[in-house]
Each structure stands twice: as C-alpha cells, then as structure tokens.
Biopython code that builds the backbone (N, CA, C, O; Angstrom):
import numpy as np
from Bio.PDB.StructureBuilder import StructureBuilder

atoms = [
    (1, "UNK", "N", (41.794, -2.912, -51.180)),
    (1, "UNK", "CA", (40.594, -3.353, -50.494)),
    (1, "UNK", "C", (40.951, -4.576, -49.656)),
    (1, "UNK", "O", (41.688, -5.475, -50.063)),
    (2, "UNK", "N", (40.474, -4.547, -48.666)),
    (2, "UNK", "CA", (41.197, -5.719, -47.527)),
    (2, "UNK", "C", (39.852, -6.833, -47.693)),
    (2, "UNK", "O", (38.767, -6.473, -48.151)),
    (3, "UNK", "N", (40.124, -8.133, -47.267)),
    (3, "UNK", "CA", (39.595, -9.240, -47.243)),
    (3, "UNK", "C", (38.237, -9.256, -46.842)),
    (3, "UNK", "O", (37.226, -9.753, -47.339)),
    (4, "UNK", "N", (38.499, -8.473, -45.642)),
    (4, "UNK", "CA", (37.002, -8.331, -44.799)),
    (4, "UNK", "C", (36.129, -7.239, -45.421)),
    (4, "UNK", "O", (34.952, -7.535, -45.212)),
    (5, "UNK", "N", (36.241, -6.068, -46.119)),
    (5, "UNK", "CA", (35.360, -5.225, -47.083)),
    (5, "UNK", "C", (35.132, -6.159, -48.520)),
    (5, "UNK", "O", (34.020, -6.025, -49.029)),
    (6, "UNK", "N", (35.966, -6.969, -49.121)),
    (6, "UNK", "CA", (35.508, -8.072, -49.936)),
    (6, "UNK", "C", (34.040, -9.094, -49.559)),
    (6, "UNK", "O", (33.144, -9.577, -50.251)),
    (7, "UNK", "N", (34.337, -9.099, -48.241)),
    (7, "UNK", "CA", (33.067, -10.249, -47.849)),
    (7, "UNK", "C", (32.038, -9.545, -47.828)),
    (7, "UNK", "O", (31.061, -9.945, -48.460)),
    (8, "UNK", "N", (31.979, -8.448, -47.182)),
    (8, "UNK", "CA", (30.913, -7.587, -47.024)),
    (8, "UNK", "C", (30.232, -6.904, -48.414)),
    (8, "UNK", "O", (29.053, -6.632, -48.642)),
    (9, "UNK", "N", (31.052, -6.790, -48.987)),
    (9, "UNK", "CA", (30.620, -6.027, -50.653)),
    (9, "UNK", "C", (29.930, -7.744, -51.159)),
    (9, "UNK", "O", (28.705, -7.841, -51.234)),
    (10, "UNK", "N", (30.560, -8.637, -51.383)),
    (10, "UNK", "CA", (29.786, -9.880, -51.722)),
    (10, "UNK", "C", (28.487, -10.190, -51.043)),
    (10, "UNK", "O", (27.646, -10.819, -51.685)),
    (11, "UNK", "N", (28.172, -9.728, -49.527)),
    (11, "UNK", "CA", (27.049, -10.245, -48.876)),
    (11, "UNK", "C", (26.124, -9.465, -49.437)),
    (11, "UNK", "O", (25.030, -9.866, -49.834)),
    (12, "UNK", "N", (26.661, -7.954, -49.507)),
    (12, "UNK", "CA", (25.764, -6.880, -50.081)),
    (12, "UNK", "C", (25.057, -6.871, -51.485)),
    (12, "UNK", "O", (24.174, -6.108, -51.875)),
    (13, "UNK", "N", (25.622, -7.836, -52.101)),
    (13, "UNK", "CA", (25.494, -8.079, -53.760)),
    (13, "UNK", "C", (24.393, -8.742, -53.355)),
    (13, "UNK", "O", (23.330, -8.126, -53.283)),
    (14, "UNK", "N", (24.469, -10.225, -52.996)),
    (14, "UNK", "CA", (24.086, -11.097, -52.613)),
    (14, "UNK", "C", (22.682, -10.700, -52.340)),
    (14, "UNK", "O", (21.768, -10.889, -53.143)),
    (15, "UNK", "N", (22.538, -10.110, -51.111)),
    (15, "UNK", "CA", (21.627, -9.817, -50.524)),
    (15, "UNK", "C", (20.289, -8.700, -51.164)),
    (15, "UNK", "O", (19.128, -8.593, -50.769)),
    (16, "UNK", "N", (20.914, -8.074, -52.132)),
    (16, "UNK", "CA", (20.356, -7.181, -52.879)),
    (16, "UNK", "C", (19.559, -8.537, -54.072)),
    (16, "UNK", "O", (18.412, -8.320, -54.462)),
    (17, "UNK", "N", (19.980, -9.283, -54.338)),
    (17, "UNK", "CA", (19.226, -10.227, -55.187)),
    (17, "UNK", "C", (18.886, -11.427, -54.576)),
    (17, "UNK", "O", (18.865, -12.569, -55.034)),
    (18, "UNK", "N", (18.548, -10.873, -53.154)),
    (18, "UNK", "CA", (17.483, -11.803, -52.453)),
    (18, "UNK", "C", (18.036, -13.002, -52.138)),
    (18, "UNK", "O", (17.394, -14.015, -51.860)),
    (19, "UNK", "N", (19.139, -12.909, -52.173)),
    (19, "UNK", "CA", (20.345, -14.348, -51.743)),
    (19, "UNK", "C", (19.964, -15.347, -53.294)),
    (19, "UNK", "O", (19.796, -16.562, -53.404)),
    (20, "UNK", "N", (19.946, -14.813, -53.805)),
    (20, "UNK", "CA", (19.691, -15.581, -55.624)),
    (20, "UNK", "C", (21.930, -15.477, -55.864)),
    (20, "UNK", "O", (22.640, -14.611, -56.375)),
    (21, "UNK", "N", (22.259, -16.806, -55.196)),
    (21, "UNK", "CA", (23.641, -16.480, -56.519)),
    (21, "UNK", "C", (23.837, -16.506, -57.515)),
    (21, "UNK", "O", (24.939, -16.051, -57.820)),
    (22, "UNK", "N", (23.016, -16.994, -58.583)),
    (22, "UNK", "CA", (23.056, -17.181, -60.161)),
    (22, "UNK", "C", (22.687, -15.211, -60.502)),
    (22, "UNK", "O", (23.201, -14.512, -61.375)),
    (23, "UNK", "N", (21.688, -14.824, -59.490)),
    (23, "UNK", "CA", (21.766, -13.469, -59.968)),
    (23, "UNK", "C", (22.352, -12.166, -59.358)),
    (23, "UNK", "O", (22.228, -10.987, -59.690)),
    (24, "UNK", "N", (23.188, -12.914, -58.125)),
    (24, "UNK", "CA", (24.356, -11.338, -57.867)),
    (24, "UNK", "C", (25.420, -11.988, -59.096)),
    (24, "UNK", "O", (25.769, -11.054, -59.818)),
    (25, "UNK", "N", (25.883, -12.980, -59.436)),
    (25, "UNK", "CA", (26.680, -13.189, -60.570)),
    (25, "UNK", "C", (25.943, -12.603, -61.626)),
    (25, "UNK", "O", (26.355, -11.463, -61.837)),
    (26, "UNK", "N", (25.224, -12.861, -62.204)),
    (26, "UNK", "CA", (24.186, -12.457, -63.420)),
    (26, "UNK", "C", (24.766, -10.498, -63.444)),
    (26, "UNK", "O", (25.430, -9.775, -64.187)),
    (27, "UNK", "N", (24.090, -10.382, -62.289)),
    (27, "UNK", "CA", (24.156, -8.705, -62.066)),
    (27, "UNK", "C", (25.667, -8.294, -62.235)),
    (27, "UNK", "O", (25.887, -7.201, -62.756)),
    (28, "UNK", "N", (26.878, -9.193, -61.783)),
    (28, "UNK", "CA", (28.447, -8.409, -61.919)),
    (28, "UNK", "C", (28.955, -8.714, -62.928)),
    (28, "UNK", "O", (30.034, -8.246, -63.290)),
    (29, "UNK", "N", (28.001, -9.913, -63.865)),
    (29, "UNK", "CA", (28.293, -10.057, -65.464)),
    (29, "UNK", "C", (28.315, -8.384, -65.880)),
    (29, "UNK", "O", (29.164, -7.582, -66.269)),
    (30, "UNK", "N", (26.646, -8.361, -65.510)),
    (30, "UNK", "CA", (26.249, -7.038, -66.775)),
    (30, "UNK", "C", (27.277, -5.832, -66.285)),
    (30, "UNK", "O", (27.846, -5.158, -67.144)),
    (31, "UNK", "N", (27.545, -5.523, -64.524)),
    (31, "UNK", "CA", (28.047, -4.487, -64.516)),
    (31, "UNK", "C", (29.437, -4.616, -65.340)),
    (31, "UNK", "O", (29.756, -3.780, -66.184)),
    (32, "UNK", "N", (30.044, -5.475, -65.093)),
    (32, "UNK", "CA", (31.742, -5.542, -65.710)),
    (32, "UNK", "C", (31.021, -5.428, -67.213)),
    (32, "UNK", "O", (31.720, -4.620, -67.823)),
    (33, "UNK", "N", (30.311, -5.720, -67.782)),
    (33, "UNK", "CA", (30.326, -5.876, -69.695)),
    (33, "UNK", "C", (29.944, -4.198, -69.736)),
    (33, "UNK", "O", (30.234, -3.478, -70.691)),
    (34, "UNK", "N", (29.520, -3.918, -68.996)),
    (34, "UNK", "CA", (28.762, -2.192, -68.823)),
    (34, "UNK", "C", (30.322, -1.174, -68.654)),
    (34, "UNK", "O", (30.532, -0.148, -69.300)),
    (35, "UNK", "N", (31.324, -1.814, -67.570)),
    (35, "UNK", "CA", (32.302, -1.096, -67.656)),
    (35, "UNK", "C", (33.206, -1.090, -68.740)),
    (35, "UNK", "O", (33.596, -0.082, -69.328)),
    (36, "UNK", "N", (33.546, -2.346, -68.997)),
    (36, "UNK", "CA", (34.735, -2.504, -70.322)),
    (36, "UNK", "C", (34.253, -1.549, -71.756)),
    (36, "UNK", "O", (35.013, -0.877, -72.452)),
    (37, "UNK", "N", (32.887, -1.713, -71.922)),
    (37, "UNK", "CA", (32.766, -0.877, -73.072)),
    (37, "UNK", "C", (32.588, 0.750, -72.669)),
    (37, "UNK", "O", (32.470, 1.630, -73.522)),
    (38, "UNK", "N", (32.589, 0.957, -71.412)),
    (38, "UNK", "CA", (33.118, 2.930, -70.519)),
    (38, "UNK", "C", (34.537, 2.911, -71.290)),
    (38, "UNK", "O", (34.903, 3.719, -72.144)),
    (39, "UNK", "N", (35.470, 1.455, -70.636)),
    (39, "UNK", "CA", (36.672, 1.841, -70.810)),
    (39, "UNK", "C", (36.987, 1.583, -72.411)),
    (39, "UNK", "O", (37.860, 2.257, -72.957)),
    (40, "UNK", "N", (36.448, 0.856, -72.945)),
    (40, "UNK", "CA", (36.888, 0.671, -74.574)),
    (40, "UNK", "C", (36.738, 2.345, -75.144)),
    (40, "UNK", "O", (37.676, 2.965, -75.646)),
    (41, "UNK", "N", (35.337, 2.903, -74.937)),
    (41, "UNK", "CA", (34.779, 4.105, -75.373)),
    (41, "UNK", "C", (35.805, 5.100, -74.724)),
    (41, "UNK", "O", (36.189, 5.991, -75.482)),
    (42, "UNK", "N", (36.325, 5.100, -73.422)),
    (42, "UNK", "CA", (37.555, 6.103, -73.389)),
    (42, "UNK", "C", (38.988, 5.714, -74.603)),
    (42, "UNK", "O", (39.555, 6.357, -75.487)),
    (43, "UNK", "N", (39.112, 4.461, -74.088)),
    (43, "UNK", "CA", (40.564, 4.328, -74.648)),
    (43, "UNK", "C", (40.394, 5.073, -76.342)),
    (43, "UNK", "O", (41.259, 5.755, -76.892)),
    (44, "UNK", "N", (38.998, 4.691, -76.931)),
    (44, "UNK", "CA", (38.957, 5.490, -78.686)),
    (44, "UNK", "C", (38.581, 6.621, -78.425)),
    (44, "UNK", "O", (38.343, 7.101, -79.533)),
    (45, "UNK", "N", (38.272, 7.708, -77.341)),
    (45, "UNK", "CA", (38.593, 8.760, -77.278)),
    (45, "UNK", "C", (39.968, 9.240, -77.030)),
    (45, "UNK", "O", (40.330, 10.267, -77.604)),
    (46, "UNK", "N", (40.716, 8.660, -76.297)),
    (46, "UNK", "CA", (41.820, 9.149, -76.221)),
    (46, "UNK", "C", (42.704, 8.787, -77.427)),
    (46, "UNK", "O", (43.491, 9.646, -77.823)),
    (47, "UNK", "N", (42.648, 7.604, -78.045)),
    (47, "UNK", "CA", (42.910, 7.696, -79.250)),
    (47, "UNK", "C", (42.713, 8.354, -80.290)),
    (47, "UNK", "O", (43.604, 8.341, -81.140)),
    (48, "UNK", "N", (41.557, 9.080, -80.518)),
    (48, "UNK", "CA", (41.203, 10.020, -81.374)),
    (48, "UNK", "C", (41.941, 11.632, -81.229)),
    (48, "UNK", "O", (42.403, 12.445, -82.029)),
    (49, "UNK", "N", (41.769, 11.571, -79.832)),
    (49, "UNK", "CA", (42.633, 12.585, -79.667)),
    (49, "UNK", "C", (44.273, 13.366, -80.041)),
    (49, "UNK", "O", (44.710, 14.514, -80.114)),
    (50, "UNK", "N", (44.750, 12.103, -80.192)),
    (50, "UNK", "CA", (46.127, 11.696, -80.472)),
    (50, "UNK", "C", (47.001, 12.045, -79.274)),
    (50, "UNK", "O", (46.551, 12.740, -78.363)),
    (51, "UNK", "N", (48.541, 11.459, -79.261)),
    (51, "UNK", "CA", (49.113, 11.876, -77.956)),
    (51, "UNK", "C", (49.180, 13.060, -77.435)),
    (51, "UNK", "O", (49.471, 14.092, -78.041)),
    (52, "UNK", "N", (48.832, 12.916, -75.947)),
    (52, "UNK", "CA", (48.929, 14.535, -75.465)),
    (52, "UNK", "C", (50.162, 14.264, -74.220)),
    (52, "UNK", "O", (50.779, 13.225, -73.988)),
    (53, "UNK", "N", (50.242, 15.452, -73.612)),
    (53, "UNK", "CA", (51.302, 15.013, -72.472)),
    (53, "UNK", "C", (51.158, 14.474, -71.606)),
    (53, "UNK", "O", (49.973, 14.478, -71.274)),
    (54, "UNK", "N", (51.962, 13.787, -70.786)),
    (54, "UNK", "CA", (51.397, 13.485, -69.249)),
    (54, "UNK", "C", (50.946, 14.459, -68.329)),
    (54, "UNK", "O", (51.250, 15.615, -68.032)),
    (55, "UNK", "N", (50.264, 13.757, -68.037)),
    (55, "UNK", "CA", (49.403, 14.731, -66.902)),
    (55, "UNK", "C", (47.947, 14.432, -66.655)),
    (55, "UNK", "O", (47.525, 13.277, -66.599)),
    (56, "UNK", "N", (47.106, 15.615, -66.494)),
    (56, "UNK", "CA", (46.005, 15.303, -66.327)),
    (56, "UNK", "C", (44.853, 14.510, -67.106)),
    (56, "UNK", "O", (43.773, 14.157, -66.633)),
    (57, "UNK", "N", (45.288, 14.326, -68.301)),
    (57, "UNK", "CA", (44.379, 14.404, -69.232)),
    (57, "UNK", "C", (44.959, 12.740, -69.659)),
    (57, "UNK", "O", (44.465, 12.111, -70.595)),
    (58, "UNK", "N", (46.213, 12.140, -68.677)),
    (58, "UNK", "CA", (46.542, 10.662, -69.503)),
    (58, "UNK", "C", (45.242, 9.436, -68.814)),
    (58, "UNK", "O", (44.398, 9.619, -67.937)),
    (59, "UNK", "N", (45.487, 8.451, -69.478)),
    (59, "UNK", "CA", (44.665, 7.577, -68.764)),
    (59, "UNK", "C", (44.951, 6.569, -67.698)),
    (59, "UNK", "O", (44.146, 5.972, -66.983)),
    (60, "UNK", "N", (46.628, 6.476, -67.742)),
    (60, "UNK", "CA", (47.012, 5.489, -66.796)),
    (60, "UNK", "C", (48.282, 6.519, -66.306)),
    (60, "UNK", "O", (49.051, 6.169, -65.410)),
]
sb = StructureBuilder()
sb.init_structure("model")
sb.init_model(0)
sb.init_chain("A")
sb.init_seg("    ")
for serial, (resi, resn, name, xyz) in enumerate(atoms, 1):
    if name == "N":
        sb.init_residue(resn, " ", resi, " ")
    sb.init_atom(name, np.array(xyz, "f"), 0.0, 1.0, " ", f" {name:<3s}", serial, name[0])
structure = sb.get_structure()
C-alpha cells in the first residue's frame, strides 16, 4: 500500500466519524481486537486439525 492510499484510507476513517479522532481510533481499536480473535479462532482451527500439507489449506 503506497503512502498516498494510507492518507486517503485515514481521511476516510476519519471522516466517517465525523472528524471525531478519539473515535476513528476508538473504531480501529475494535476493528483490530475483532480481527486478532478471526485470526486466534483460525490459528485453533488449524491446530485442531493437525498438520496437513502445504498448499491450499496452510495459513501462511
């Protein structure tokens, strides 16, 4: 992602919470705490799974 789509995704945050910065921050708290537990909840699926091969089905 280049510098100048960075500014623009920030104005867009921004601007969506009414130029409030305590709440486009507030809002990329919850989304990031919203993603890590997607990715926690994959990583113990794929753990449950036990090793499979590379390929489609790895996670990184």
């Amino acid at each position: 992602m280049s510098f100048r789509s960075n500014d623009t995704a920030i104005d867009e945050i921004v601007a969506s919470c009414n130029g409030d910065l305590r709440g486009a921050v507030r809002a990329l708290l919850l989304i990031n705490e919203h993603l890590e537990t997607e990715l926690a909840k994959a990583y113990a699926a794929a753990i449950d799974r036990g090793p499979v091969e590379r390929g489609g089905n790895a996670l990184h």
